[in-house]
N, C-alpha and C positions, 0 to 999 in steps of 0.2 A: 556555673550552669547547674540547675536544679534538674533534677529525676524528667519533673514534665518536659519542660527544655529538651532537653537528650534526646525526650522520646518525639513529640516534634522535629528537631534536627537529623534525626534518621530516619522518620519516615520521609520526610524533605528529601533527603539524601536516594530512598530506596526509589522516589515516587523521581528522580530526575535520571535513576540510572535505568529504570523500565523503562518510563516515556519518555516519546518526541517533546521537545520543549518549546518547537514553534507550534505544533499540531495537536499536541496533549494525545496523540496516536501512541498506540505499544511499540516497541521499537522490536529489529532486529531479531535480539537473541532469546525474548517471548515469542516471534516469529516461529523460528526453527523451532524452539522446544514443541510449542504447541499446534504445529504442524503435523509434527512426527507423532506425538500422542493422539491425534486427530485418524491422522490415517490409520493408524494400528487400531481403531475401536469403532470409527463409523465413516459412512457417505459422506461427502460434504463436495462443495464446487469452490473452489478457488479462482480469487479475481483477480488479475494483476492489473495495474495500472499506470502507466508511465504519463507524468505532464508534459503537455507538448510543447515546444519553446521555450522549456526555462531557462537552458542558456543562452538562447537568443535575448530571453527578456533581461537576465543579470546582466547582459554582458552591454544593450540598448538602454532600459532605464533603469539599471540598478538593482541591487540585491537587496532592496525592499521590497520593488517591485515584484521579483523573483518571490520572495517570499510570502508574498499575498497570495501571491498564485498559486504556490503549492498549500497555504490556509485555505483558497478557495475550495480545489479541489477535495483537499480532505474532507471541508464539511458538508460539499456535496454527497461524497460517498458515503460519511457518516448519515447523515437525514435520509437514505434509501429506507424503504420499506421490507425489504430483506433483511431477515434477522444475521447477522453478523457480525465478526471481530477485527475490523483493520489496525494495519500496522506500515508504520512508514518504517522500508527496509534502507532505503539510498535516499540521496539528495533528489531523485524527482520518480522514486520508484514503491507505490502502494499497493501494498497486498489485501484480499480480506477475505476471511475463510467464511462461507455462508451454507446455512443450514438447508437451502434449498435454490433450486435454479437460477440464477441472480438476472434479471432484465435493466437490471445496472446500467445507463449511458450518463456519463458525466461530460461536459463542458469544459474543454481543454487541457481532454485527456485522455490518450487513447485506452484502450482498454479489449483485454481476452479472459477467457475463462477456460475453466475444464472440470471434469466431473472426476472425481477421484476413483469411483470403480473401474474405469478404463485405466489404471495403471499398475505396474505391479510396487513401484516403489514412488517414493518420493521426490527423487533424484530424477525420474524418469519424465513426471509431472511435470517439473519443474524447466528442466529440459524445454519438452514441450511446448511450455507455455512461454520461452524465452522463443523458441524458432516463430510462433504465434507473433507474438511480439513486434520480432523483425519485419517477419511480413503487411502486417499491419500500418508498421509506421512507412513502410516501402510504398504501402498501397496509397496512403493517404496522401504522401510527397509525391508519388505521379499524379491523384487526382488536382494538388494543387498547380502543379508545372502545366494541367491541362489548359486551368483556367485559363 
């Protein structure tokens, strides 16, 4: 392998251990980093995002199916007009840090938000935004039982 080579095979390398490989999203541990550097320096609102059904869908038509669905999603959220950086953290769980209010609704997925100056820490946001979370998809599974 020549010098170019190399250099290619690493960034290959560097570019599959940052990003999602089905989503071409930042993964995980750019998440954390650049969460913590975020809140220590400015405002920002945080989206979270959970897909709805994808285990229901891996587990009915398949974990390709699954897997469309969370490509959907992502590049739903990616084509918003909110300036932003998303990052798939989990198998059906999207974050994205945005620079200003997010009016975000994506298409089979639920989704909360929070403004960073209401918090004192990161931990505490994050919290937050996981009890959001819960209640949301609580709220959505009674609204469907209603039908």
């Amino acid at each position: 392998m020549n010098q170019e080579e190399e250099i290619e095979y690493l960034k290959e390398k560097v570019k599959l251990y940052r990003f999602d490989f089905l989503t071409g999203l930042k993964q995980r541990r750019d998440f954390d980093h650049d969460l913590r550097k975020k809140f220590n320096n400015h405002e920002f609102f945080l989206c979270y995002y959970d897909v709805d059904n994808l285990h229901k869908t891996n587990r009915e038509k398949g974990f390709a199916a699954g897997d469309q669905l969370i490509r959907q999603v992502a590049g739903d959220i990616q084509h918003q007009s909110v300036p932003h950086i998303t990052y798939r953290t989990s198998g059906d769980e999207i974050y994205a840090i945005c620079c200003q209010e997010p009016t975000i609704k994506v298409t089979n997925a639920t989704n909360v938000a929070a403004d960073s100056k209401m918090f004192e820490s990161v931990e505490k946001m994050l919290d937050f935004l996981d009890d959001q979370m819960i209640a949301a998809k609580a709220k959505k599974k009674t609204r469907r039982s209603d039908d």
